[in-house]
C-alpha positions in Angstrom: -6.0 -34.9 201.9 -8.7 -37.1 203.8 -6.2 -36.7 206.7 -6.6 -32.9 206.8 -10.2 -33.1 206.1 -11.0 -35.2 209.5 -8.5 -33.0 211.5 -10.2 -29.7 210.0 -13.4 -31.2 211.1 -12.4 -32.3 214.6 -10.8 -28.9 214.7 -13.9 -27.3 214.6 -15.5 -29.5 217.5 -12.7 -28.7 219.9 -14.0 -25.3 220.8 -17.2 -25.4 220.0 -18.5 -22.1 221.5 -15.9 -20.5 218.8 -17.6 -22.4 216.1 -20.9 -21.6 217.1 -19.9 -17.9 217.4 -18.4 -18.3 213.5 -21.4 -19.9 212.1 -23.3 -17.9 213.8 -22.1 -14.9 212.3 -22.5 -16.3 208.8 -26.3 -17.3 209.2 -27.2 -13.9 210.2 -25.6 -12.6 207.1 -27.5 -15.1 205.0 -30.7 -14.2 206.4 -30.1 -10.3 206.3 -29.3 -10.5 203.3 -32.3 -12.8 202.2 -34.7 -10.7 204.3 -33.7 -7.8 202.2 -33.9 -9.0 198.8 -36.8 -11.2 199.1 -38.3 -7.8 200.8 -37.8 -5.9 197.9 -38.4 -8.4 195.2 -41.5 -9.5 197.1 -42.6 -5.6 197.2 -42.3 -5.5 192.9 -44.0 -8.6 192.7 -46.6 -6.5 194.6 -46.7 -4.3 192.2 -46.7 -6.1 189.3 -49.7 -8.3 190.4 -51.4 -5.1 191.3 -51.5 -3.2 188.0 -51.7 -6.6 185.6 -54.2 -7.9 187.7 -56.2 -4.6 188.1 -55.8 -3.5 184.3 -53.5 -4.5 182.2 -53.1 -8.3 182.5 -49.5 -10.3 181.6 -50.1 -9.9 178.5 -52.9 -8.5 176.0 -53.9 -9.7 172.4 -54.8 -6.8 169.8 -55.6 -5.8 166.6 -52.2 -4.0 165.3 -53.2 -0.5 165.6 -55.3 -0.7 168.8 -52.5 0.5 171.6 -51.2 3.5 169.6 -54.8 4.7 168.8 -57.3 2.7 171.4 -60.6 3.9 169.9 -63.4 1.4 169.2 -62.7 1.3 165.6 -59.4 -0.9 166.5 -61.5 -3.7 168.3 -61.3 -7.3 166.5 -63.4 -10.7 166.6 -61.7 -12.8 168.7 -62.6 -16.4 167.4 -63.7 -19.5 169.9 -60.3 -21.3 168.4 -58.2 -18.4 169.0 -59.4 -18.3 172.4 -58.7 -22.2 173.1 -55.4 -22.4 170.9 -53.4 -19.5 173.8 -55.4 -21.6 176.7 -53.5 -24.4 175.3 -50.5 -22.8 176.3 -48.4 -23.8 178.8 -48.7 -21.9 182.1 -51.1 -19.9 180.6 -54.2 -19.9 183.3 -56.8 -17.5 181.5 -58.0 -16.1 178.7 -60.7 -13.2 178.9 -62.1 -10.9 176.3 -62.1 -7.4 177.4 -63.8 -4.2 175.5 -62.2 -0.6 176.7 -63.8 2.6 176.0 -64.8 6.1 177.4 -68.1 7.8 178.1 -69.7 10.9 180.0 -71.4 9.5 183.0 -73.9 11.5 184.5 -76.4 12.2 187.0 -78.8 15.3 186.6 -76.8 18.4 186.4 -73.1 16.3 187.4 -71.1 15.0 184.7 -67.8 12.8 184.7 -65.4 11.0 181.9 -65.8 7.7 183.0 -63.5 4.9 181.9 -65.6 2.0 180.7 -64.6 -1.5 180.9 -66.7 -4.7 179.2 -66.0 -7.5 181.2 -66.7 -11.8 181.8 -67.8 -11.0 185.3 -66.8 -14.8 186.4 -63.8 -15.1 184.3 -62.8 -11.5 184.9 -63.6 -12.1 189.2 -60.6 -15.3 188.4 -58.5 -12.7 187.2 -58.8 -9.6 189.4 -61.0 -10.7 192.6 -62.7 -7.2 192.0 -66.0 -9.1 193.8 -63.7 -9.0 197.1 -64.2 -5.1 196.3 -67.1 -4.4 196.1 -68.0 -2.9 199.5 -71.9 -2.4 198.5 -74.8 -3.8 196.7 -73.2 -6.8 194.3 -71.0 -8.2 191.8 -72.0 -8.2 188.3 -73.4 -11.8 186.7 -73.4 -12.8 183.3 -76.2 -10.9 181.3 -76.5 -8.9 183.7 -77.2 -4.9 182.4 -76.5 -3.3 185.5 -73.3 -1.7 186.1 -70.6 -1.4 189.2 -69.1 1.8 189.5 -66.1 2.9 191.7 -66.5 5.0 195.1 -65.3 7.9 194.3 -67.1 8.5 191.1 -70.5 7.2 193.1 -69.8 10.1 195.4 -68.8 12.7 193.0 -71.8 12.0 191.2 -74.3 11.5 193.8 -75.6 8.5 193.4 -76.1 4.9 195.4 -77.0 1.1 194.7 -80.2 1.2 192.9 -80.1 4.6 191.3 -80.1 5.0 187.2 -76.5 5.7 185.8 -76.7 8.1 182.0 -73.8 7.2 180.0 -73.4 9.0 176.8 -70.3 8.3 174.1 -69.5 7.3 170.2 -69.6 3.7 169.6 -68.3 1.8 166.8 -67.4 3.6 163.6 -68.8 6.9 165.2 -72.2 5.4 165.9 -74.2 7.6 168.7 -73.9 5.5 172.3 -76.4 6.5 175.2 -77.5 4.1 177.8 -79.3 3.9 181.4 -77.6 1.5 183.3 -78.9 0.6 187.1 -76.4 0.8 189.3 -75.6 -3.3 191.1 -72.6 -2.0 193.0 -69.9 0.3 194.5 -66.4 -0.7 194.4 -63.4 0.5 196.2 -60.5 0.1 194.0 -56.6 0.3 195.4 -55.9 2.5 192.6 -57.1 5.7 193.2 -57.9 6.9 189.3 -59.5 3.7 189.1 -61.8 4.0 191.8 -62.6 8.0 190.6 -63.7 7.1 186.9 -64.1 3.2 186.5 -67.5 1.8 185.1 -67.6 -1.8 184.8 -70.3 -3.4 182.6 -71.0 -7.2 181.5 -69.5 -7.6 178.1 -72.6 -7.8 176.3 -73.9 -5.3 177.9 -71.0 -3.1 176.7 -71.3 -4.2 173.4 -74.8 -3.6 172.6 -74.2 0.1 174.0 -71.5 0.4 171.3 -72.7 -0.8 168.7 -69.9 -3.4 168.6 -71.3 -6.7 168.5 -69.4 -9.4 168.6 -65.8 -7.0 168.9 -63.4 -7.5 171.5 -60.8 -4.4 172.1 -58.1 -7.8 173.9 -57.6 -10.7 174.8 -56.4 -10.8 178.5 -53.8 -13.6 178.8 -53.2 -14.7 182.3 -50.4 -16.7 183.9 -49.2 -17.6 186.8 -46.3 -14.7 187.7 -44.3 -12.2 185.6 -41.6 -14.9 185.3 -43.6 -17.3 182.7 -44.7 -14.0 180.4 -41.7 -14.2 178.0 -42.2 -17.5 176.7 -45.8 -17.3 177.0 -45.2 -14.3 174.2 -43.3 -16.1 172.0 -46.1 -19.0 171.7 -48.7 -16.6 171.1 -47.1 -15.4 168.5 -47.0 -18.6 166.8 -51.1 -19.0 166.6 -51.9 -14.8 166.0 -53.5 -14.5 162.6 -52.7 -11.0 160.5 -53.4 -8.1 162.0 -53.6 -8.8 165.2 -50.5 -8.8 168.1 -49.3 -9.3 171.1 -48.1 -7.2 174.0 -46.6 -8.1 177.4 -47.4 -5.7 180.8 -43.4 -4.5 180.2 -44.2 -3.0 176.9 -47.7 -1.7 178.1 -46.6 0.0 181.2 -43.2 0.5 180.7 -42.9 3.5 183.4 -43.5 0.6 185.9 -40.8 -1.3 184.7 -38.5 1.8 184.7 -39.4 2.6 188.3 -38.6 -1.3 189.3 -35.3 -1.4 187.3 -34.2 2.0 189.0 -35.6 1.0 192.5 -33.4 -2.4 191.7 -30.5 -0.3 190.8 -30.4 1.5 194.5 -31.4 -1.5 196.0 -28.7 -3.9 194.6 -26.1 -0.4 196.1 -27.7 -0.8 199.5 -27.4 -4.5 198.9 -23.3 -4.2 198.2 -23.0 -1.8 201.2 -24.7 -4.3 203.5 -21.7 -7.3 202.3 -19.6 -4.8 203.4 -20.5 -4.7 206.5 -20.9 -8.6 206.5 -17.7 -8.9 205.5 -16.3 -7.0 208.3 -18.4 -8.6 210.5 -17.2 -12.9 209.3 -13.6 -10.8 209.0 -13.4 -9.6 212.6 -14.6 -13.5 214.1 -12.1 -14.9 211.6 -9.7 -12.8 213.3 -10.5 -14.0 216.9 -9.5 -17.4 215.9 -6.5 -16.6 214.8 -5.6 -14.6 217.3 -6.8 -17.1 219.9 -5.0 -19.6 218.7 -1.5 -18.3 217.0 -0.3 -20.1 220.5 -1.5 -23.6 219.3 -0.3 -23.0 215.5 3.3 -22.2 216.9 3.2 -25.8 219.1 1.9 -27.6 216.2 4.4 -26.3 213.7 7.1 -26.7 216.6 6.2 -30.4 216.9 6.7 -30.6 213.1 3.5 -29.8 211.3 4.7 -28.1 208.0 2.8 -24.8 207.7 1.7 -25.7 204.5 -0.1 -28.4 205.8 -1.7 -26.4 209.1 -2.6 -23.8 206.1 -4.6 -26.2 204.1 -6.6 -27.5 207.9 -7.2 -23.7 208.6 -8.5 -23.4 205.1 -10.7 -26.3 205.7 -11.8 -24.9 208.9 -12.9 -22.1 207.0 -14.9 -24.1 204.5 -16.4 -26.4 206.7 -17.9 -23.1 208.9 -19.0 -21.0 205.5 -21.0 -24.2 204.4 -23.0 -25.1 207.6 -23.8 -21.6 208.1 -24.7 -20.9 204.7 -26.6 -24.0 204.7 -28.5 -23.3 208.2 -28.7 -19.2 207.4 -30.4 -20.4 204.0 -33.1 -22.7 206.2 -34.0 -19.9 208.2 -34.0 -17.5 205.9 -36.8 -19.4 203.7 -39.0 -20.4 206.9 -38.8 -17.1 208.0 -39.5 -15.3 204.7 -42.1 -18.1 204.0 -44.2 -17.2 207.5 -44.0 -13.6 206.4 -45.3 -14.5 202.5 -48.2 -15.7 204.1 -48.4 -12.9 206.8 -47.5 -9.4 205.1 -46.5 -6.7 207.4 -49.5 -4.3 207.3 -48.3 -0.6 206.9 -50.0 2.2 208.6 -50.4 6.2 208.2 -48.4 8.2 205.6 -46.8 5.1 204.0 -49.9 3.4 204.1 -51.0 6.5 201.9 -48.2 6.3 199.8 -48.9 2.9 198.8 -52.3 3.2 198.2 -51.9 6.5 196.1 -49.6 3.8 193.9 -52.3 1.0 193.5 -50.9 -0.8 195.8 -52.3 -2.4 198.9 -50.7 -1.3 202.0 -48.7 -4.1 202.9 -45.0 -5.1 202.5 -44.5 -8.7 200.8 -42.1 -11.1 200.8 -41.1 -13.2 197.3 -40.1 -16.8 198.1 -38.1 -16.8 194.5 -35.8 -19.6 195.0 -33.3 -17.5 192.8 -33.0 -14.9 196.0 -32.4 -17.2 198.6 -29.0 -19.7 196.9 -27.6 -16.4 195.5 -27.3 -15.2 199.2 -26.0 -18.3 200.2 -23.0 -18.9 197.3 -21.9 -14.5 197.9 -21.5 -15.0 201.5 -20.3 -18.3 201.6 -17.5 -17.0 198.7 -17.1 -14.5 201.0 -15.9 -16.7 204.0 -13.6 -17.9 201.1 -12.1 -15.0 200.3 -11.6 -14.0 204.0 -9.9 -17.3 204.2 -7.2 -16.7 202.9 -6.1 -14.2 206.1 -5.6 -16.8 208.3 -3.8 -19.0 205.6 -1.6 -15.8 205.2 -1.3 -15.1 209.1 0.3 -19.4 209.7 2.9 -18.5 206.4 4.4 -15.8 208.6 4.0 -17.3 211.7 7.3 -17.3 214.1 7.8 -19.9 216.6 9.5 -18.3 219.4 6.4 -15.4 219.1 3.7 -17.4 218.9 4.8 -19.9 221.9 4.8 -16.6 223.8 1.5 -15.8 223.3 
């Protein structure tokens, strides 16, 4: 076996432009194939960090009946030791309380729902970088009683940094809610909706115009990707007293999670149809060896070489090129996705639109999932396996007299 080994890999060497052409052909497969995936899982990634990190969070702690009616009356106390017990938590990286609620906002004779959010402006600014927004005036502090309001309900309402915003609602357990808030900034939010009808107040602030001191309406749990949120879950779980739960960004946006798992679904098709071509591609430089050298198989098995045994070199052959071009095309593949992680590809025009209609920044992202890059690696190189086996197939029929004429 050694024997065949250190004649496969001489083999290789005698030709080398042939080899080079062989593995060539494998490490572009590898990285077309890594290019692609880590494309499209980098572009859900996108996603994902776009909506959790704009609304939701990765996951969200809340009194029992909060998500299926979200009124104020559904807000809990969320304790100091709650708070530090999910911190604890491995991977977990924040914990912020949030209070949600509606209100007219209005401006003489204009008038607009407004969604109204309580926030820790510094733990908050960790979370979603919303400071990085705002494109006038200033970020909220802590005490502040200003507010921030999004663009395009600024515009639609008329007013600028420094003018008095009215905001009239129901507070907690149907108390009346009417406030003047001065307006600190204007935000422009990815998300469209968002930037029409978001109000964002200090937390206290919020609290004393609902009546609801004290009451938080979640906890926002952060972590580090969408990959750590399922165990993350399981130990909150473990610490939640009665009546309270929690939910991950999969259970409170689930149409996202549809639209990724169909997107997936089409992509993993397009995925299959580009092996095919790969393997027609390794198939057709697999043939050229052969082809080039059925005259040196039928001297080598004329000499005395068993055809079993030239089989077993060619197979080697075979392996020997499938795992330095796997092994080079998965090199590449990372330091080229890698350069492109840290450089998105800016998008322009209508699909620039497109995205931002979505919430989504108009850029295409790359994941550098580790996951995405050996997966490529062991299909292809299994695929210069399989295609192995032609060759192997072309020496057990080999004829002497034909080949020697070649």
């Amino acid at each position: 076996m050694n024997t065949n080994i250190k004649l496969a890999w001489r083999n290789l060497w005698r030709n080398r432009r042939r080899t080079f052409i062989a593995i060539s052909s494998i490490v572009f497969s590898v990285l077309l194939a890594s290019w692609m995936r880590s494309m499209q899982e980098g572009s859900y990634d996108s996603m994902i960090e776009n909506s959790v990190k704009f609304y939701s969070g990765y996951l969200q702690v809340q009194d029992t009946a909060f998500w299926n009616e979200r009124t104020l009356d559904n807000s809990f106390s969320a304790s100091n030791e709650l708070k530090e017990s999910i911190s604890q938590i491995p991977d977990v990286t924040l914990v912020v309380n949030r209070i949600e609620s509606f209100a007219l906002a209005a401006n003489h004779l204009k008038s607009k729902p407004a969604m109204v959010m309580g926030i820790e402006p510094e733990a908050e600014d960790q979370i979603t970088k919303i400071s990085q927004k705002v494109k006038k005036g200033s970020f909220l502090k802590t005490g502040d009683k200003g507010a921030i309001l999004g663009e395009g309900l600024a515009k639609y309402l008329g007013l600028d940094v420094g003018d008095t915003l009215v905001m009239i609602s129901q507070g907690y357990h149907g108390i009346s809610a009417s406030g003047l808030f001065v307006i600190k900034g204007l935000l422009s939010h990815p998300n469209q909706e968002f930037n029409n009808r978001m109000v964002y107040l200090d937390i206290e602030a919020a609290r004393d115009f609902y009546s609801a001191s004290g009451l938080s309406t979640s906890l926002v749990v952060m972590a580090h990707d969408h990959y750590e949120v399922k165990h993350i879950k399981k130990a909150i779980e473990r610490v939640l007293p009665a009546g309270n739960r929690v939910m991950t960004w999969t259970e409170m946006q689930p149409d996202l999670e549809q639209l990724i798992e169909s997107d997936r679904g089409s992509g993993k098709i397009m995925l299959g149809i580009l092996y095919m071509v790969i393997a027609f591609g390794m198939f057709s430089v697999v043939l050229m060896m052969v082809k080039e050298r059925s005259r040196e198989f039928g001297v080598v098995h004329a000499v005395g070489m068993q055809k079993s045994k030239l089989s077993t070199i060619v197979f080697f052959e075979t392996i020997f090129i499938g795992l330095i071009g796997c092994s080079v095309g998965v090199l590449i593949s990372y330091l080229f996705c890698t350069y492109f992680y840290f450089h998105p590809i800016p998008m322009s025009g209508k699909m620039a639109e497109a995205y931002e209609q979505y919430g989504m920044e108009p850029f295409l992202y790359f994941s550098l999932k580790a996951s995405l890059f050996y997966s490529q690696m062991i299909l292809v190189f299994l695929l210069s396996v399989f295609i192995s086996v032609f060759p192997m197939y072309n020496i057990q029929r080999l004829k002497i007299t034909k080949a020697m004429r070649n």
